[in-house]
C-alpha positions as CSV (number, residue, x, y, z in Angstrom):
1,X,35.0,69.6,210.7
2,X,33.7,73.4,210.8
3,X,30.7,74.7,210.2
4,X,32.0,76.4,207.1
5,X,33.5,73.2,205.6
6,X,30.9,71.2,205.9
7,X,29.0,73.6,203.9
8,X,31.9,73.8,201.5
9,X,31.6,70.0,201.1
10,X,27.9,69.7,200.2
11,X,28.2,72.4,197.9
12,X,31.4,70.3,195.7
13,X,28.9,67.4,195.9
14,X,26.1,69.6,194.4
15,X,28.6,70.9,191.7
16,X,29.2,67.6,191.3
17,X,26.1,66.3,191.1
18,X,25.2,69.5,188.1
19,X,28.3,68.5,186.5
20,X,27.3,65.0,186.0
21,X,24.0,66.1,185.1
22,X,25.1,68.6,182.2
23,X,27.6,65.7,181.2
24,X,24.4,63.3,181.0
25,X,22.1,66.0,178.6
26,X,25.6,66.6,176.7
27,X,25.7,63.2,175.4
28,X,22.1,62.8,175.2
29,X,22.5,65.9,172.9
30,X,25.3,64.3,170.9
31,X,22.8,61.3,170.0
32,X,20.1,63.5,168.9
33,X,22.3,65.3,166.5
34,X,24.2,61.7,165.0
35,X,20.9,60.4,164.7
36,X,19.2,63.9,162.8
37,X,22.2,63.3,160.8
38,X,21.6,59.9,159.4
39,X,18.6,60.9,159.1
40,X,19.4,63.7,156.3
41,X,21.5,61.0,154.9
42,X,19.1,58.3,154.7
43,X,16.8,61.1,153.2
44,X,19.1,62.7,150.3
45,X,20.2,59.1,149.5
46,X,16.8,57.9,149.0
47,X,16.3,61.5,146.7
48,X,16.5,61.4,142.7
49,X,18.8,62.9,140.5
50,X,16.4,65.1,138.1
51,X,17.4,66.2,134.4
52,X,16.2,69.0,133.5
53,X,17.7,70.0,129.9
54,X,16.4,72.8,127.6
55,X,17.8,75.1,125.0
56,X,17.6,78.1,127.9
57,X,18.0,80.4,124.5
58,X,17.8,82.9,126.3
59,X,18.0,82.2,129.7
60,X,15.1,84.2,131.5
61,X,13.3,84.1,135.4
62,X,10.9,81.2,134.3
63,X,14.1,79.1,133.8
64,X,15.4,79.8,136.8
65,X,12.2,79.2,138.9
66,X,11.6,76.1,137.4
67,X,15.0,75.1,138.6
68,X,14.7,76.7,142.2
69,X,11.6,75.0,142.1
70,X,12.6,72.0,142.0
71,X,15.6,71.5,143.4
72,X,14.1,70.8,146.6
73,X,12.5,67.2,145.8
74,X,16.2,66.1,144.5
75,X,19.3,65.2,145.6
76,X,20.7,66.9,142.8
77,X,19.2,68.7,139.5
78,X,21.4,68.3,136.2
79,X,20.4,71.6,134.1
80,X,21.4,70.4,130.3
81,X,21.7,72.9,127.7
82,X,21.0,71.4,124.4
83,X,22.9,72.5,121.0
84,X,19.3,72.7,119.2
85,X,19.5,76.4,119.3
86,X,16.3,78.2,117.2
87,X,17.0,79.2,114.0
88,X,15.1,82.0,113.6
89,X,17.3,84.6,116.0
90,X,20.5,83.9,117.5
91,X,20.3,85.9,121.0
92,X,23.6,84.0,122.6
93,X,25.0,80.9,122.2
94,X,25.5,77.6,123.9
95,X,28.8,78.3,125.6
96,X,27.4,81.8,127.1
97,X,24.1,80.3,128.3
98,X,26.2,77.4,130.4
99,X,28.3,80.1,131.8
100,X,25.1,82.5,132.7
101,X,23.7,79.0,134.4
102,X,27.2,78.2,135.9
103,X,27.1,81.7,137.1
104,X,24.0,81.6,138.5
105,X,24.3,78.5,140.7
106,X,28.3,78.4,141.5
107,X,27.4,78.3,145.2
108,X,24.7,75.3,144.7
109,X,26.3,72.0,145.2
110,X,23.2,70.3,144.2
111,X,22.7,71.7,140.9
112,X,25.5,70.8,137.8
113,X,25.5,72.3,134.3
114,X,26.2,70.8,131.1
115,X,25.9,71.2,127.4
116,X,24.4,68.5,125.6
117,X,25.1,67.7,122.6
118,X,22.6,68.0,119.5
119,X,19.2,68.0,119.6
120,X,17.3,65.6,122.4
121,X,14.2,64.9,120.9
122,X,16.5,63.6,117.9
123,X,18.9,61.2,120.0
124,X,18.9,57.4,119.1
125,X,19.6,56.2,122.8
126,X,20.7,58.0,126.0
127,X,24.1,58.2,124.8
128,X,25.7,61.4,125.8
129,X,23.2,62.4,128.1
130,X,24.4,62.3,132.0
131,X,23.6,59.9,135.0
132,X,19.6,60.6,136.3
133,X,17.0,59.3,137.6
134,X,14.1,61.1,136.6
135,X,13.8,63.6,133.6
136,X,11.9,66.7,134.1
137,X,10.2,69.2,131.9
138,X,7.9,71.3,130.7
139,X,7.9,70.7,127.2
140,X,5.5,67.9,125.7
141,X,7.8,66.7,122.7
142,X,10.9,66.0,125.5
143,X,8.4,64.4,127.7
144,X,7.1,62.0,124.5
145,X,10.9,61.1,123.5
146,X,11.8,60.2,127.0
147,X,8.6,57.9,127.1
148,X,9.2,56.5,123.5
149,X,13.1,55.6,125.1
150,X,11.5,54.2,128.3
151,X,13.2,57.0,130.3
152,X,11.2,58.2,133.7
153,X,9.9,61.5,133.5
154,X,7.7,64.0,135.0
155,X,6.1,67.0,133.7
156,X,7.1,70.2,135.2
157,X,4.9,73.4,134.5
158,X,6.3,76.4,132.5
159,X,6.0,79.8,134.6
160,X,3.1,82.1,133.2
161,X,4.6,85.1,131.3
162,X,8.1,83.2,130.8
163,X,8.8,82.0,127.2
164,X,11.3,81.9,125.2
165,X,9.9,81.9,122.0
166,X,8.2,84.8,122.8
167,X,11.2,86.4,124.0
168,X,13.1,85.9,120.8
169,X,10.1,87.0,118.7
170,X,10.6,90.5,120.1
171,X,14.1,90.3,119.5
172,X,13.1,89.7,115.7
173,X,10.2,92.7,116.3
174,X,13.2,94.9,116.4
């Protein structure tokens, strides 16, 4: 054998030798990412499902950062839009505040929409309502049904500046 071969040959062993390595960090790689994803799994499957219903009359930004909010700490937030809309000003109705919402979040898989209906805070039972775990809001008479109904709930802070009552008074204003 030459010189030239011989070289030839411990190089293809060396190849050989980086091949088997990258193969070895290649499958070691593969692990990691199976096991990250049972991980997000185990995670989103041990996650609530948070109601969050409201009039939304109108929709506005504190709506929406309530939502963005806290979509994070669920597997999925159910925004329900109540029929209960006030009486004193009629800004939009039911069907056009589902399909701003709708709108809003068509390219959120965790986040559904859906009109529920009558008033909450006057249901008997949880008839009607959807599938949750946890009911979320901001509003003290929706947070004192759900406890009256033994339903879980937390209390989610309103955004400073965002209401609408106030919203609709300046509607009436003009």
């Amino acid at each position: 054998m030459t010189q030239k071969s011989l070289q030839f040959k411990t190089n293809i062993e060396e190849i050989d030798e980086e091949i088997e390595t990258v193969i070895q960090y290649l499958l070691e790689v593969k692990e990691t990412k199976n096991y990250l994803k049972e991980q997000i799994l185990s995670m989103n499957s041990s996650k609530e499902i948070a109601f969050f219903p409201g009039k939304f009359h109108p929709p506005h930004i504190g709506h929406l950062c309530s939502i963005l909010n806290i979509l994070p700490h669920y597997k999925k937030v159910i925004v329900g839009i109540t029929e209960d809309t006030p009486e004193d000003i009629q800004i939009t109705t039911v069907k056009e505040i589902e399909s701003i919402w709708k709108s809003i979040f068509k390219d959120y898989e965790n986040i559904k929409v859906c009109i529920i209906k009558g008033t909450l805070c006057e249901k008997e039972n949880m008839e009607g309502l959807p599938k949750f775990d946890v009911l979320l809001s901001g509003n003290l008479q929706v947070l004192n049904w759900a406890q009256e109904h033994q339903i879980k709930s937390k209390y989610v802070a309103r955004f400073d500046g965002y209401c609408g009552t106030e919203i609709r008074s300046r509607f009436n204003e003009k």
